[in-house]
KOLMARVEX-962111 format. One record per residue (C-alpha): residue in three letters; x, y, z. Coordinates in nm, 2 decimals. Layout:
// residues N
<r><res>ALA</res><xx>X</xx><yy>Y</yy><zz>Z</zz></r>
...
//
This chain:
// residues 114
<r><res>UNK</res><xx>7.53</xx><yy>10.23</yy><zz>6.92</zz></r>
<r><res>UNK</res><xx>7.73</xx><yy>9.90</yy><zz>6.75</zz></r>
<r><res>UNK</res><xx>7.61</xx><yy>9.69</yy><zz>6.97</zz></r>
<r><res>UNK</res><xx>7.24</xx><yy>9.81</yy><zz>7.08</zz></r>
<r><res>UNK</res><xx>6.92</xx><yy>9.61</yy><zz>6.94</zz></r>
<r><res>UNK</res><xx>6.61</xx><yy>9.78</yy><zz>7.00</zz></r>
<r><res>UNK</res><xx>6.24</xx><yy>9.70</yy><zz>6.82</zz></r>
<r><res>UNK</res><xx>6.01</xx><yy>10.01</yy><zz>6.95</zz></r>
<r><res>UNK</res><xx>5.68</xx><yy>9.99</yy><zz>6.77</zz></r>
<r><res>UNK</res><xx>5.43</xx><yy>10.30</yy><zz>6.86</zz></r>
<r><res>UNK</res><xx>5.10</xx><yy>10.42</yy><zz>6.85</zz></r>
<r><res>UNK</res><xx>5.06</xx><yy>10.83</yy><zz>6.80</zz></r>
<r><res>UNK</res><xx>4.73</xx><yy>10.99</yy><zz>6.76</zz></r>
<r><res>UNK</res><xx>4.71</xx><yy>11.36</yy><zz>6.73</zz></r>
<r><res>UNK</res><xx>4.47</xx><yy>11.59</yy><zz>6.62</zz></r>
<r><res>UNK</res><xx>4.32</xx><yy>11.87</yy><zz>6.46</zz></r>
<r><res>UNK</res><xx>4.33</xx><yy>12.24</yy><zz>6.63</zz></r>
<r><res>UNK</res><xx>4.00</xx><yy>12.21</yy><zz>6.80</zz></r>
<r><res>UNK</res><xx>3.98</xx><yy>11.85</yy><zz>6.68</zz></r>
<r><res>UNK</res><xx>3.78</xx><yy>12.09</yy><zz>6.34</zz></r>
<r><res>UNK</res><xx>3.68</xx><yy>11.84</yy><zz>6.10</zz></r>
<r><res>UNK</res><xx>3.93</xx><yy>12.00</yy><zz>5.82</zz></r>
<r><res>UNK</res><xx>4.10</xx><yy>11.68</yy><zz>5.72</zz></r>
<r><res>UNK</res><xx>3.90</xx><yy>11.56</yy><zz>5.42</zz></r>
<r><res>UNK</res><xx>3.94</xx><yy>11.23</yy><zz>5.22</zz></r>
<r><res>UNK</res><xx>4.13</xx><yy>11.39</yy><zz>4.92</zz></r>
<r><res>UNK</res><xx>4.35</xx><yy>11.55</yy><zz>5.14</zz></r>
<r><res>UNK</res><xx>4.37</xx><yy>11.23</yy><zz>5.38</zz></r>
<r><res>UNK</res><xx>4.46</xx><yy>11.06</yy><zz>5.07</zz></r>
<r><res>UNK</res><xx>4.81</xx><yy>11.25</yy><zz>5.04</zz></r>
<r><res>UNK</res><xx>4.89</xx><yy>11.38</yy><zz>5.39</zz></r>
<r><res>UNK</res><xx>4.89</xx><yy>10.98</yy><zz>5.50</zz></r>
<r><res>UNK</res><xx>5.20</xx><yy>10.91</yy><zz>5.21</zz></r>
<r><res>UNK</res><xx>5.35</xx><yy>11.19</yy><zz>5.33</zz></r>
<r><res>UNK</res><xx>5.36</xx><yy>11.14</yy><zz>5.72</zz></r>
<r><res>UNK</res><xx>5.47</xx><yy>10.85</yy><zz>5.62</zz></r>
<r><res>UNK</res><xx>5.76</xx><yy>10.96</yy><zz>5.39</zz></r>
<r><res>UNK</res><xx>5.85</xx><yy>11.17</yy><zz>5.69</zz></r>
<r><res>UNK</res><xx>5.90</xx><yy>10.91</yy><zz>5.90</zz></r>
<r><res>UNK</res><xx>6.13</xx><yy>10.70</yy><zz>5.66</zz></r>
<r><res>UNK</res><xx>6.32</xx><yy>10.99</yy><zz>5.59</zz></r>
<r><res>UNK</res><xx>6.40</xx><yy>11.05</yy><zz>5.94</zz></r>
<r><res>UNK</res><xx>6.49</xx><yy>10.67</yy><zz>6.05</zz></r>
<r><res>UNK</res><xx>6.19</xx><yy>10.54</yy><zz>6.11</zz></r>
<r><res>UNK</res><xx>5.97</xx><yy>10.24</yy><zz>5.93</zz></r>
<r><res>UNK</res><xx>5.60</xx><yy>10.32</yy><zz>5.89</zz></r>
<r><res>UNK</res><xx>5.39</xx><yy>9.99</yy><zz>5.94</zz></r>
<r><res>UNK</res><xx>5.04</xx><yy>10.18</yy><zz>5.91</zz></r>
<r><res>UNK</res><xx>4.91</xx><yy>10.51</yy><zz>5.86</zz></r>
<r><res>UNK</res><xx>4.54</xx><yy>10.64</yy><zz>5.87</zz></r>
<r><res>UNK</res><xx>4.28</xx><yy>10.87</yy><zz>6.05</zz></r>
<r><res>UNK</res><xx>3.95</xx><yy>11.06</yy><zz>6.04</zz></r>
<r><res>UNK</res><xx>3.90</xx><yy>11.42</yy><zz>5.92</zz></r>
<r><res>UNK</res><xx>3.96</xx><yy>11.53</yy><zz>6.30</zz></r>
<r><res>UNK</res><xx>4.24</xx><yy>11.35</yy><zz>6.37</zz></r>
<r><res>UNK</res><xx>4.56</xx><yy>11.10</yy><zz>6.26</zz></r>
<r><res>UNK</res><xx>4.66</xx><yy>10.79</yy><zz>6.38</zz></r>
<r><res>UNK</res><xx>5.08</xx><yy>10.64</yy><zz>6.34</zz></r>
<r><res>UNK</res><xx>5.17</xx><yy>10.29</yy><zz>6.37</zz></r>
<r><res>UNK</res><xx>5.52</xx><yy>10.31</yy><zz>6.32</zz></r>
<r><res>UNK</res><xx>5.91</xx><yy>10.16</yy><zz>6.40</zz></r>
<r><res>UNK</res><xx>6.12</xx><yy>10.44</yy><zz>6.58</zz></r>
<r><res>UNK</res><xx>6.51</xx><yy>10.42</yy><zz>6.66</zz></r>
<r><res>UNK</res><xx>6.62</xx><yy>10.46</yy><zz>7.02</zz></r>
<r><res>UNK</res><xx>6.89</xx><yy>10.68</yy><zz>6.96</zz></r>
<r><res>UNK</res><xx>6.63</xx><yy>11.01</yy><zz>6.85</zz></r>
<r><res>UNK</res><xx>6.33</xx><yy>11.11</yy><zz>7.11</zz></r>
<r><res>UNK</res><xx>5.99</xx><yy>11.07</yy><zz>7.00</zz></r>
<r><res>UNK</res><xx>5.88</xx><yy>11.40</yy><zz>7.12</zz></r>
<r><res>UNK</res><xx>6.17</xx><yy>11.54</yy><zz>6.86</zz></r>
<r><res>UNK</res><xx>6.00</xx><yy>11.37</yy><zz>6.60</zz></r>
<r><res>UNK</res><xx>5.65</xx><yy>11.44</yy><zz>6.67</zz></r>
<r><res>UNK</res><xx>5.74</xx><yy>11.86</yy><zz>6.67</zz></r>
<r><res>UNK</res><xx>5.89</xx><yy>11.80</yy><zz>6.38</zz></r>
<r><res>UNK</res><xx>5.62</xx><yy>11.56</yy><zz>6.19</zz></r>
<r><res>UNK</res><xx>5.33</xx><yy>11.83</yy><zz>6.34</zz></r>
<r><res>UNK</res><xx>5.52</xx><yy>12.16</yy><zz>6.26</zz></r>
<r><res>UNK</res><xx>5.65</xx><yy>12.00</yy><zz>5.90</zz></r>
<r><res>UNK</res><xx>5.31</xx><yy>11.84</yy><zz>5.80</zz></r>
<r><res>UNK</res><xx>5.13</xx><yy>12.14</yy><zz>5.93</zz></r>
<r><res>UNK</res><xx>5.32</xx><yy>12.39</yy><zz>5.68</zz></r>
<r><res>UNK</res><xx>5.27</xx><yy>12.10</yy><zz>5.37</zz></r>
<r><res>UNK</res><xx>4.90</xx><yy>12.14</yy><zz>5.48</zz></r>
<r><res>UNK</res><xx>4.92</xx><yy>12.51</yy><zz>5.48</zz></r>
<r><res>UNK</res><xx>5.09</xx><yy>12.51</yy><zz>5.11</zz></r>
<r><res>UNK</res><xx>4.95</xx><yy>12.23</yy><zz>4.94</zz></r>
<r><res>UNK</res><xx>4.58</xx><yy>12.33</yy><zz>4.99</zz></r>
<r><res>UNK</res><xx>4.38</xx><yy>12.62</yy><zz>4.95</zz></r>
<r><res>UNK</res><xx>4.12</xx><yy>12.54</yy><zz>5.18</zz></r>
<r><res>UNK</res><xx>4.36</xx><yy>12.46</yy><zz>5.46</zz></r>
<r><res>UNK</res><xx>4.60</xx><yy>12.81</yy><zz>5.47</zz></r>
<r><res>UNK</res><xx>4.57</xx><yy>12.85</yy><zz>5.80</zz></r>
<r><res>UNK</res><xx>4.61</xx><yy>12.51</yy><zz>5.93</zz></r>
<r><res>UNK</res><xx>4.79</xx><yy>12.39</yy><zz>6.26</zz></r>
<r><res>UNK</res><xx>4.73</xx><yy>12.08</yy><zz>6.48</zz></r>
<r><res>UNK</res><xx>4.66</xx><yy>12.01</yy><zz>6.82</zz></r>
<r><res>UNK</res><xx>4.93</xx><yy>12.10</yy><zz>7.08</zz></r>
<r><res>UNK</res><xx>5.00</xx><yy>11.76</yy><zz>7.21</zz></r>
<r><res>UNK</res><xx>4.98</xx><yy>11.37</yy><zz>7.10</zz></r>
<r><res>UNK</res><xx>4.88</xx><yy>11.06</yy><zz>7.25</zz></r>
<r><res>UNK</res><xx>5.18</xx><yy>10.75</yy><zz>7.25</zz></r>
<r><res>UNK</res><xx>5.20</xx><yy>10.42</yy><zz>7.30</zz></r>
<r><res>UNK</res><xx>5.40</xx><yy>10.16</yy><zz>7.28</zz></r>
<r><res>UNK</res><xx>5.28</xx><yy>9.79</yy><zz>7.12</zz></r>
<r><res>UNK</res><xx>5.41</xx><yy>9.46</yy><zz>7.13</zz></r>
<r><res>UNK</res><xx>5.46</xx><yy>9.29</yy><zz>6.84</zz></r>
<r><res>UNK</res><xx>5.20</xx><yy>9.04</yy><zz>6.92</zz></r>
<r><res>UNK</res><xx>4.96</xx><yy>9.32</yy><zz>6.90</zz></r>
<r><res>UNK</res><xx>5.03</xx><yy>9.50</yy><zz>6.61</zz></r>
<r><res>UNK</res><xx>4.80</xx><yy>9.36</yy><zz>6.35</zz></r>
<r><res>UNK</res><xx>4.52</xx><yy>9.43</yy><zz>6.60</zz></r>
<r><res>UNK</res><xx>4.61</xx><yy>9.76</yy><zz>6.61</zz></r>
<r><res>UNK</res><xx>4.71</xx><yy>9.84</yy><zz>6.21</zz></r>
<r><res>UNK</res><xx>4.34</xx><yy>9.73</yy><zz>6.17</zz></r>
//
């Protein structure tokens, strides 16, 4: 894609099976750096990254050249197994099936990081 210029800024929520309040601050306080590291490492540019103990919200850069939905299986199934591995408490963890998306213009994104 030499020549291809593309600046696709998008919203994802998802959530927690059953939207279960399991997400608490001190593990909100490393699953946020990691999403975000996930992201990066896979092309995109994390702008802002937070959430409630039910669910998650992205605010992120993505490439056009990879599908979100690719991502998102992988961010959900890779998070989910961190989640299962990094805390006792959360062993048996999985998200949501599904995710909310949308796109923002730049104009908007401040607004929305808040």
């Amino acid at each position: 894609m030499g020549s291809t210029h593309t600046r696709l800024l998008f919203h994802v929520v998802f959530a927690t099976h059953e939207r279960e309040r399991r997400l608490s601050a001190p593990v909100r306080e490393r699953l946020f750096p990691y999403l975000g590291g996930f992201i990066r490492n896979e092309g995109g540019v994390p702008v802002q990254i937070g959430g409630m103990p039910d669910h998650v919200h992205l605010l992120f850069y993505w490439r056009a050249d990879r599908a979100l939905s690719d991502l998102m299986r992988d961010l959900k199934r890779g998070s989910s197994r961190w989640l299962s591995e990094s805390f006792e408490e959360l062993r048996a963890f999985h998200w949501q099936e599904g995710y909310a998306a949308f796109t923002v213009s730049e104009s908007q994104k401040d607004r929305v990081a808040e």
